[in-house]
DORO-381161 format. One line per field, with one value per residue (C-alpha): x, y, z; residue in one letter. Coordinates in steps of 0.1 Angstrom, whole numbers. Example, Ala and Ser with C-alpha at 12.3 -4.5 7.8 and 13.67 -1.06 7.14 Angstrom:
residues 2
px: c(123 137) .
py: c(-45 -11) .
pz: c(78 71) .
residuo: c(a s) .
end
This chain:
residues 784
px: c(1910 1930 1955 1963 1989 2015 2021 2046 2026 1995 2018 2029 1990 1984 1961 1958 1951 1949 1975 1998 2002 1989 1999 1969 1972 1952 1944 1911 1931 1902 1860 1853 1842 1856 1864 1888 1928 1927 1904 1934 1964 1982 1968 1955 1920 1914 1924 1911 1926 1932 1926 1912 1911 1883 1900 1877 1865 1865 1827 1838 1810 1809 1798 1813 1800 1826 1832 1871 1867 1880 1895 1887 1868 1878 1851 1862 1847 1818 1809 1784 1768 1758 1725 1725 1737 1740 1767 1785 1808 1824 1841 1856 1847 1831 1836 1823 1848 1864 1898 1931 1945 1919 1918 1902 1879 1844 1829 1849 1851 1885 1888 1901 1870 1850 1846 1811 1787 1797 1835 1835 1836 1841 1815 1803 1823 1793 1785 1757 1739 1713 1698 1662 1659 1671 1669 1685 1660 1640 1655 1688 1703 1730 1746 1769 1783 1806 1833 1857 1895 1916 1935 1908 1888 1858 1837 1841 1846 1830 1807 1796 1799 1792 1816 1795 1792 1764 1753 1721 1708 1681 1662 1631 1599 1566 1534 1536 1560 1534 1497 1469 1455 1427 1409 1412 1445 1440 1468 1478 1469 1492 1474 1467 1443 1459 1435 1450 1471 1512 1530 1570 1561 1583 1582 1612 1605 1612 1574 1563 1530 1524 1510 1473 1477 1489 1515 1547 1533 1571 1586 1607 1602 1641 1643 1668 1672 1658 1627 1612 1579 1559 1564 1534 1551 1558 1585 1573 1589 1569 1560 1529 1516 1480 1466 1459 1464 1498 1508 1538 1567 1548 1516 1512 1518 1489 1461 1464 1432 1422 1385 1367 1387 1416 1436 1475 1498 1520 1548 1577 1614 1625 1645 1670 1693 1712 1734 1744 1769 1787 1793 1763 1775 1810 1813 1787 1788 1768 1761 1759 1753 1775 1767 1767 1759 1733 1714 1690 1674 1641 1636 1665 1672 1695 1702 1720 1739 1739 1769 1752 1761 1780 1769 1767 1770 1733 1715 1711 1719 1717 1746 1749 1735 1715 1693 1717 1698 1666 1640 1661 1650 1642 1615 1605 1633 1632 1659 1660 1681 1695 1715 1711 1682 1668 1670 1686 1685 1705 1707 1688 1659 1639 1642 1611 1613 1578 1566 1594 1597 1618 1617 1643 1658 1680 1668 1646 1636 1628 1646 1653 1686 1691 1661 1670 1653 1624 1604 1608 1580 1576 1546 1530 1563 1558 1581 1576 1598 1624 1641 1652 1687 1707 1713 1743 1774 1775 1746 1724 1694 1708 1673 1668 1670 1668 1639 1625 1602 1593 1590 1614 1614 1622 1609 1571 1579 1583 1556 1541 1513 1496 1523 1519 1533 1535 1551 1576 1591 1585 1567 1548 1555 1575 1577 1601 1620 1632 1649 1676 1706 1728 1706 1689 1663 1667 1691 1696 1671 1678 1647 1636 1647 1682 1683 1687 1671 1674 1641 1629 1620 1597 1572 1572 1538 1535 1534 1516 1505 1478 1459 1490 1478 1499 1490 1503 1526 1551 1537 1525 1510 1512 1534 1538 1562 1574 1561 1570 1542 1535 1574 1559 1536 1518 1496 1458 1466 1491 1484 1496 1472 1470 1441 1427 1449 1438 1452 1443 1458 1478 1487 1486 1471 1476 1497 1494 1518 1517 1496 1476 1466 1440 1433 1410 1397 1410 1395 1406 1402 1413 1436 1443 1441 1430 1442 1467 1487 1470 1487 1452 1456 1439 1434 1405 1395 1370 1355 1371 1359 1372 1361 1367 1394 1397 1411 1413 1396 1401 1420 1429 1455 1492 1478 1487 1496 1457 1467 1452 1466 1443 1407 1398 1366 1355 1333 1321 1334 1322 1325 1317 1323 1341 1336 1368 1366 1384 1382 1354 1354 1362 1384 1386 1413 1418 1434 1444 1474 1446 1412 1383 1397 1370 1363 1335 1319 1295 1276 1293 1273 1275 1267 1276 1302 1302 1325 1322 1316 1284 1296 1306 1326 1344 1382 1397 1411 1450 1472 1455 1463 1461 1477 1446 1448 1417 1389 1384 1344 1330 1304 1284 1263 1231 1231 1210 1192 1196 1196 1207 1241 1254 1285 1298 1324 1346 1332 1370 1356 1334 1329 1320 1295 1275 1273 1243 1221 1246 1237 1250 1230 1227 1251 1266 1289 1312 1316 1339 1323 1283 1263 1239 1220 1240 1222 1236 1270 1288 1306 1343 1361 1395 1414 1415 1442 1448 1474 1503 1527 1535 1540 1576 1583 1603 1616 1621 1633 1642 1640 1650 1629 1642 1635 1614 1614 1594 1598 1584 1581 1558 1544 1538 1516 1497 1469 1455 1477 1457 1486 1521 1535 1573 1584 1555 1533 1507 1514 1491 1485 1496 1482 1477 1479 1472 1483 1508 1504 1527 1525 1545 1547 1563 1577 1604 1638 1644 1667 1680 1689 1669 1637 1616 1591 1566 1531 1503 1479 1440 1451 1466 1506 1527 1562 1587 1619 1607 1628 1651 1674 1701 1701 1737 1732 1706 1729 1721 1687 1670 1638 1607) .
py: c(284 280 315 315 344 347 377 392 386 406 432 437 435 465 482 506 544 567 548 546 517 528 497 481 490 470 432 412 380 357 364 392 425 456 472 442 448 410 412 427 418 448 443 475 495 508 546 571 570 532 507 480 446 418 382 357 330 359 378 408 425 461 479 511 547 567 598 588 574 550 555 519 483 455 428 397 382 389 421 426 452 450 444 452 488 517 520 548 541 571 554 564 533 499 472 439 414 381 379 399 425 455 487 521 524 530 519 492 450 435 411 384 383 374 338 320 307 272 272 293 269 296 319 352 379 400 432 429 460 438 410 397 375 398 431 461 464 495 509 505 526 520 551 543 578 582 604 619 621 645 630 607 597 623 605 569 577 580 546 517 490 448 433 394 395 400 435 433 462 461 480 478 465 491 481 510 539 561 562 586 614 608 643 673 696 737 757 762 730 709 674 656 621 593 571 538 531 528 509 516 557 573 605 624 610 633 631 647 659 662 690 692 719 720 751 738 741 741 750 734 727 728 756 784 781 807 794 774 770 774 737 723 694 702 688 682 664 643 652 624 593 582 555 573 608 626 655 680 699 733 741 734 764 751 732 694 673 646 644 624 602 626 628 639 617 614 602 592 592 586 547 533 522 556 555 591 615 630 661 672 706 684 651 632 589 563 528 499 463 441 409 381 401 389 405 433 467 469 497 519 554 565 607 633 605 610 628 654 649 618 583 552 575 573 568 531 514 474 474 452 420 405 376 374 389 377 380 407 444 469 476 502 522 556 575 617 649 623 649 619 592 575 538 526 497 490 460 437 419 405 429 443 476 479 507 530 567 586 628 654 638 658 636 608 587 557 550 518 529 512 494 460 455 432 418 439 449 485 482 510 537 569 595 629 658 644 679 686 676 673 643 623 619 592 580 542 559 591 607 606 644 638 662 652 617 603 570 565 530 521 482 477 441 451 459 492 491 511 538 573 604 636 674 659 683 671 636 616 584 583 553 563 546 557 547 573 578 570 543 513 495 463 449 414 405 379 352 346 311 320 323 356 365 404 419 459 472 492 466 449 461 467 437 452 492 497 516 544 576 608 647 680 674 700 690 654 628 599 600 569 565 583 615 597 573 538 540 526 498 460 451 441 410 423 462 484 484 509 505 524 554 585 616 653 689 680 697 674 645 617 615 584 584 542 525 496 511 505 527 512 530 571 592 626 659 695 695 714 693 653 627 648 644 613 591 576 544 514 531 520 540 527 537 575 603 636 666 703 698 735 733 706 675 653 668 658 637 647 680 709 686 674 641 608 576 554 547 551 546 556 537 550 588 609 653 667 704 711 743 749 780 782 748 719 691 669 679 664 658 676 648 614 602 572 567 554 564 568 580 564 571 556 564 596 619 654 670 708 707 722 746 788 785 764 732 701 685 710 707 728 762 768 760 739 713 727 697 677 643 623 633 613 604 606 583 591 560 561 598 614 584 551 531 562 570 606 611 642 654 685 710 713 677 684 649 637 663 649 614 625 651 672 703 719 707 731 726 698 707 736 760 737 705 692 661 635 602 572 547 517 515 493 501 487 461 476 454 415 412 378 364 340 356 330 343 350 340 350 335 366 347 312 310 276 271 231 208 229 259 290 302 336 351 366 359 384 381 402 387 363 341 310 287 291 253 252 219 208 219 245 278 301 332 361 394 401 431 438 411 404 382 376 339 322 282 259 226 199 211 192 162 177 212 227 251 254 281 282 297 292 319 318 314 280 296 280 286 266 266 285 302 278 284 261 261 262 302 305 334 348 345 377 382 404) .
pz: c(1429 1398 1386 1350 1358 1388 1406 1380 1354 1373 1374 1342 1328 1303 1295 1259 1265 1236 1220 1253 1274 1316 1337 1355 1394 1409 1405 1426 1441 1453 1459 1484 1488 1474 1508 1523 1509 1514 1488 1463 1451 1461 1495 1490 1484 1448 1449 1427 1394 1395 1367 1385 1369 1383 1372 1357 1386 1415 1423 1442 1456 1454 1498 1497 1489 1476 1455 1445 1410 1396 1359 1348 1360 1335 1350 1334 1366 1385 1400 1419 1440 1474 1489 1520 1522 1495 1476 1449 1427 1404 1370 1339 1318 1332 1306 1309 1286 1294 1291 1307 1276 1276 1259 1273 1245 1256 1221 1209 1221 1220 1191 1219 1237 1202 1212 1208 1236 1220 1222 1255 1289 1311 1333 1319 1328 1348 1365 1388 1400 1415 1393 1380 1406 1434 1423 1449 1478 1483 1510 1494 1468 1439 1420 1392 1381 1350 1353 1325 1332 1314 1281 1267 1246 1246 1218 1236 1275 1304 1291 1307 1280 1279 1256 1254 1291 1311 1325 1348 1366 1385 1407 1432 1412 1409 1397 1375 1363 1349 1349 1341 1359 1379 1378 1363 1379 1380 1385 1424 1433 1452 1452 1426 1420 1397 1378 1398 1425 1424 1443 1447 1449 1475 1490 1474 1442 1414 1388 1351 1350 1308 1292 1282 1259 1218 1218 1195 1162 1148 1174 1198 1236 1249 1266 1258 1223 1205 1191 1223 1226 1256 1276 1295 1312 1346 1369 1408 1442 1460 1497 1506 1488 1497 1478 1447 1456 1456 1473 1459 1475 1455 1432 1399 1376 1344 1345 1332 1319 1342 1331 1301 1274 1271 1304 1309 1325 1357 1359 1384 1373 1402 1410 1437 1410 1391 1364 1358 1341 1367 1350 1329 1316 1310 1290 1289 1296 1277 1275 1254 1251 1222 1201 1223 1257 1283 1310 1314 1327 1351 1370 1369 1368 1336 1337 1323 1295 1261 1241 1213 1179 1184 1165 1185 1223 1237 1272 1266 1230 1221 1192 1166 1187 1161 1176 1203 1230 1224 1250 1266 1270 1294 1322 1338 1329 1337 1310 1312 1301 1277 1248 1224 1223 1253 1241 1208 1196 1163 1142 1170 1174 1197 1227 1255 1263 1286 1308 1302 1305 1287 1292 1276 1246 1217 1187 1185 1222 1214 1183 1160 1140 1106 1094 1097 1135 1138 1166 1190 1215 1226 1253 1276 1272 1277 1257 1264 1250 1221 1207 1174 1170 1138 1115 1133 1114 1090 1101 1086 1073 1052 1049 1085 1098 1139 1142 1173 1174 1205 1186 1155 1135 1099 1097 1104 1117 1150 1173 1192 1219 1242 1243 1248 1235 1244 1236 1212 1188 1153 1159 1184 1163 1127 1110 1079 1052 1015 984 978 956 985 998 987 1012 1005 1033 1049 1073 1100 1095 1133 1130 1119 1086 1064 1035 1014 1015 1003 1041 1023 1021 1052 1071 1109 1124 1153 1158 1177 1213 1209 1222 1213 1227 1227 1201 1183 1148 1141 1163 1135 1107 1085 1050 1024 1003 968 960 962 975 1011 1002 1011 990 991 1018 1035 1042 1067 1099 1125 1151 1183 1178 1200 1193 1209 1216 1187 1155 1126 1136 1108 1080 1058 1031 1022 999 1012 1042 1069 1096 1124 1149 1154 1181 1177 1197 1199 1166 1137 1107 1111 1084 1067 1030 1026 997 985 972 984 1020 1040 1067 1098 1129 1124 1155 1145 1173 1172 1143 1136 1098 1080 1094 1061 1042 1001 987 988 1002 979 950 950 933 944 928 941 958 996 1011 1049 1069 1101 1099 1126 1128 1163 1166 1136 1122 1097 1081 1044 1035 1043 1065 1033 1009 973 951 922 901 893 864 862 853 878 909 932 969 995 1022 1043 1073 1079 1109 1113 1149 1149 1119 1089 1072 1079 1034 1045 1028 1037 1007 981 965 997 997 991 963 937 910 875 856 856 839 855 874 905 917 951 963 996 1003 1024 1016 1017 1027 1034 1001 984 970 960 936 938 911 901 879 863 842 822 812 840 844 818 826 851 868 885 908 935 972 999 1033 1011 979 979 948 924 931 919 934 914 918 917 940 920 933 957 985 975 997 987 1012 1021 1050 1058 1086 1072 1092 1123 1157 1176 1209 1233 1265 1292 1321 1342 1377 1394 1423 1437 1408 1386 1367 1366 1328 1315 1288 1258 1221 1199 1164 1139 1147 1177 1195 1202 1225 1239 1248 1266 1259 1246 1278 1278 1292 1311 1301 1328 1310 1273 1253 1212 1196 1228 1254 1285 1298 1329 1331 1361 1344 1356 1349 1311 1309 1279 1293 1264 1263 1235 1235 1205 1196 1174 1164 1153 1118 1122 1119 1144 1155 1134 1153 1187 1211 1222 1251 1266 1305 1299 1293 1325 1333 1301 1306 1322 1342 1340) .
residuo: c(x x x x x x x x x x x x x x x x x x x x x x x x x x x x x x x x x x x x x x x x x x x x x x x x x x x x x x x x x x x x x x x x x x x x x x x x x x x x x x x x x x x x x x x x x x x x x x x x x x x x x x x x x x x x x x x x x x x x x x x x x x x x x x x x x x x x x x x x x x x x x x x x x x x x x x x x x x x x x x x x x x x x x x x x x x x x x x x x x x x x x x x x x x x x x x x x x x x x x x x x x x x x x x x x x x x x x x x x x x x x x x x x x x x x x x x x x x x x x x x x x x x x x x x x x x x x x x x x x x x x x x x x x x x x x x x x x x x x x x x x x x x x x x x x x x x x x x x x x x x x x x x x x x x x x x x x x x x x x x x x x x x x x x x x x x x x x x x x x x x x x x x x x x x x x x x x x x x x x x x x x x x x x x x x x x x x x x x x x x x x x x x x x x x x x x x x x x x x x x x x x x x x x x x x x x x x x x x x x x x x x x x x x x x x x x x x x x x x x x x x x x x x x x x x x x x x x x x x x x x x x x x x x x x x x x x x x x x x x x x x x x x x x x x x x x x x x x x x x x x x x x x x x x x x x x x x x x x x x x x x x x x x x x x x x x x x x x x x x x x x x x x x x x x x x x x x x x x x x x x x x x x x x x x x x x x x x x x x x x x x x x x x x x x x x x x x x x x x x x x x x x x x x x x x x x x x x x x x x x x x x x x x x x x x x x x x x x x x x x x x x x x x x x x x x x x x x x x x x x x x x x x x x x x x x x x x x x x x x x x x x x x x x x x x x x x x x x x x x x x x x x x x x x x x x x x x x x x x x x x x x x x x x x x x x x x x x x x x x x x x x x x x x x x x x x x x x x x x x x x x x x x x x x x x x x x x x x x x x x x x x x x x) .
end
């Protein structure tokens, strides 16, 4: 095997340490395992405190367990860990870069290892803590703990960091991380019944069981600060597994809802691949994948990472890779005790995170950093308990303020399904993005087929949100824009959709401050106040279930300002149980700046609601409006029959008043609003969505099995994808999901060494460009 450097000059190698040069001790010399001297060039083991350098062209394979750490791995080679016994390996900084001068900076690539896919002939420099293909066996463990040493860099080190290399780390497969209670859970009980069976749950493993209960309300659920709330997540050790039935190392402490439509989760953090902190009261590691890196996560353990307060230093963050890690992400992950985020992702697109858990976060979990991500997937996660923390210094987004989302995006184009979210501290989901003083939205936006183009974020909608569940939440389950209106806004073609969203032992349950907005589907229960602040202006809302809401189940626009700037209509609204007592079940708006703004309703059932004032509809209790401008109208079709309409308007309007018979109705109006005849109205159609948006594929993995190739991966559209051809060839679908669907195809390796994965959706958009990918960069190319 070729040397570009002689023995002296493998001596002399530096490396940079806070601004001192620390001589590299210990050099690979040829492929072998870590534990063979012959494997060194020293002819030596690496000793704690070493700097150990991996050449480029050796694969050493990591077999020892050992507590002595090692200050520094530069892997410009391959290093991989073993498979056939359990390793540890305690580290001050691992960072994956081609090339021999390094620096001890656990944040910052080398500007010599900047070199494109293109121009570089070499292998990728790659740690291997098992791999797609062959992840670490069950019965084999991998711990990766990062340790501090005295005189560095606290804000960069201990870190794990991929510098346009490859990182894979992978752990044994289970069919699921987290799943749903199968029965209701009292408190004593020591068995509990999941909703479907596991498979990779082992006894030992560390589980959640989420809280059932709403018991923030402000507060915060990290424990020993002064204003924590009472937490109804509990933590467990598992002694039996059974099928579908679980049996714990002590009883349960609260009962956990297991029954009906509204059921608690469980959840196992528990993997045979670790990458810890070694010190969690100490300083904290992190990690971090670069422009041009390859690889990916499934079913790992990340714990006790994170450094508080500090930008860029979270559990697991994609930095700055652009399109370059497309069809990358993470599985299965399971990320905890994490003092800041669980996965970040930051100026990237085109990334699968999928049937994570992340628990214990200061700040947002699962957070998207500067607004300019797109196309990323977020499927079946499960965030329970992001904390308050404070706004990071010098942060993208300046209006930001950290408060605690489980979910945390700025840029609808990406998508969100079937996630779940639970005892979060400000927000099961925020979706936020301003215009400020110190900063403007429009930014350049990578066009999926490479181009750029400047576009105001603001008015991108979601390109898919939909079958997200979020309970027992500190404040809000679903909170979407900006309080200034029309700041957030589509328009009548292109409006924001959210469908299927369940939300229950929550607080405030929806909060809709966007114009062109369609809400599809909302099945509420056990909550305080339902859709919340609304910024009424071309919203539509459909197929609505609000039980026992206790205050406010629809409440008026902008809340206490009581100004709408625009029409609404409700289709399909449904009370069960609501009996608020100051203020009705719908609250109207006090004012408009415009003329002919107008409310409707339609087929709106009642069973065991109304307000304590014996009224349904009424302007709400609480501050009020007194700069009226315009009075709005209300419309209540088929009421009270069917081919009837009632309008109901405020008394404050004199006007309007006399364009009818007005009069107050029994069990209907409230004091400061009247109700008259006006059967010959329409029902509006505010909205016309159509889909022009084509769909974005992603290839997920290559496996070369003799002369063919097993390729996965997933499309993902706002609306139906019809086909997915790879080279032209249909593939089959595997498993779909809203607007997702996850497709596997066996095809004759290409002469051309090029795969091109396209879509087409029910609309007729197709794919321009696809997702091509050069068998060149199979080692790029990651698997799940």
């Amino acid at each position: 095997m070729a040397m570009c450097l002689g023995i002296l000059g493998l001596l002399t190698t530096h490396v940079k340490a806070e601004g001192a040069s620390a001589q590299v001790t210990i050099h690979s010399a040829r492929n072998g395992v870590w534990s063979t001297v012959n494997t060194w060039v020293e002819k030596r083991l690496p000793a704690a405190g070493d700097i150990v350098q991996i050449r480029a062209g050796h694969t050493i394979t990591y077999d020892v367990n050992s507590d002595r750490a090692i200050r520094m791995i530069q892997v410009g080679g391959t290093l991989t860990f073993s498979h056939k016994k359990s390793t540890r390996l305690d580290v001050g900084l691992i960072k994956v870069q081609a090339g021999d001068l390094v620096t001890e900076d656990g944040f910052r690539c080398d500007a010599h290892m900047a070199m494109s896919r293109a121009k570089s002939s070499m292998p990728l420099p790659a740690l291997e803590i098992g791999t797609a293909n062959d992840p670490i066996p069950a019965n084999i463990t991998a711990t990766v703990r990062l340790v501090y040493f005295a005189g560095t860099d606290k804000e960069t080190l201990p870190a794990i960091i991929d510098c346009g290399g490859r990182w894979d780390v992978h752990g044994a497969p289970m069919r699921r991380t987290w799943v749903k209670l199968g029965a209701s859970v009292k408190p004593g009980d020591t068995r509990i019944l999941l909703a479907e069976p596991v498979t990779g749950w082992r006894i030992g493993d560390h589980i959640l069981v989420t809280a059932s209960k709403e018991t923030g309300a402000g507060g915060t659920f990290r424990k020993g600060v002064p204003d924590a709330a009472p937490v109804g997540t509990e933590e467990r050790f598992v002694t039996h597994v059974e099928n579908t039935t679980l049996t714990l190392d002590k009883p349960l402490e609260l009962a956990h809802q297991g029954d009906g439509a509204y059921r608690s989760e469980v959840a196992d953090l528990s993997r045979n691949v670790v990458i810890e902190s070694a010190d969690p009261d100490g300083v904290r590691g992190h990690t971090m994948y670069h422009l041009d890196s390859a690889g990916g996560i499934s079913y790992a353990e990340f714990r006790h990472l994170g450094k508080e307060g500090v930008l860029g230093k979270y559990a697991l963050h994609f930095h700055l890779a652009g399109a370059s890690m497309r069809g990358s992400g993470v599985v299965g992950a399971s990320i905890w005790d994490s003092r800041n985020r669980w996965i970040t992702i930051h100026g990237t697109d085109g990334l699968l995170v999928r049937d994570c858990v992340g628990y214990q976060s200061v700040g947002h979990g699962f957070f998207l950093e500067d607004g300019t991500e797109q196309y990323n997937v977020f499927d079946r996660n499960l965030a329970v308990q992001a904390f308050r923390g404070k706004p990071l210094p010098k942060q993208a987004l300046p209006f930001d303020e950290n408060e605690g989302a489980g979910f945390w995006w700025a840029n609808g184009r990406n998508t969100f399904i079937r996630n779940v979210s639970c005892e979060n501290d400000a927000y099961g989901y925020r979706f936020q993005i301003e215009r400020r003083n110190d900063f403007d939205p429009t930014l350049a936006l990578r066009t999926i087929d490479g181009g750029s183009e400047k576009r105001d974020v603001r008015t991108l909608p979601f390109l898919r949100f939909q079958d997200n569940e979020s309970h027992s939440e500190g404040l809000y389950s679903f909170d979407f824009g900006d309080d200034r209106n029309g700041s957030v806004h589509g328009d009548r073609q292109h409006p924001f959709i959210a469908r299927n969203l369940k939300a229950w032992e929550t607080h405030y349950v929806l909060r809709p401050n966007l114009q062109f907005f369609l809400m599809d589907g909302l099945n509420v229960w056990n909550a305080v106040y339902g859709v919340y602040h609304p910024d009424y202006d071309a919203h539509v809302y459909r197929n609505i279930l609000l039980k026992h809401v206790t205050e406010e189940p629809i409440n008026r626009g902008h809340d206490d300002d009581s100004i709408q700037y625009g029409s609404f209509t409700y289709e399909n609204l449904a009370f069960e149980d609501c009996l608020p007592g100051r203020d009705p079940l719908i609250q109207l708006t006090c004012t408009s700046p415009h003329p002919g703004m107008s409310g409707h309703f339609r087929n709106v059932t009642y069973k065991n609601s109304i307000s304590r004032m014996a009224n349904i509809v009424d302007l709400g209790g609480g501050p009020r409006n007194d700069k009226l401008e315009n009075g709005v109208a209300y419309y209540f079709h088929d009421y009270p029959a069917k081919g009837r309409t009632t309008r109901v308007v405020s008394v404050k309007f004199p006007d309007m008043m006399r364009q009818g018979a007005y009069a107050s109705v029994a069990a209907f109006t409230g004091p400061d609003v009247r109700a008259g005849d006006a059967s010959s109205v329409a029902f509006p159609t505010l909205l016309d969505p159509i889909d022009d948006l084509a769909p974005v594929s992603m290839i997920t993995g290559i496996h070369s099995v003799g002369s063919v190739l097993r390729v996965r991966g997933l499309s993902e559209d706002n609306g139906v994808v019809r086909s997915i051809t790879v080279n032209g060839l249909p593939a089959p679908v595997l498993s779909t999901g809203p607007g997702v669907v996850y497709w596997e195809i066996t095809l004759p390796r290409p002469r051309d060494g090029r795969l091109i994965a396209k879509a087409t959706d029910a609309a007729g958009n197709q794919e321009k460009s696809g997702h091509i990918v050069l068998l060149t960069d199979m080692p790029r190319i990651w698997k799940k």
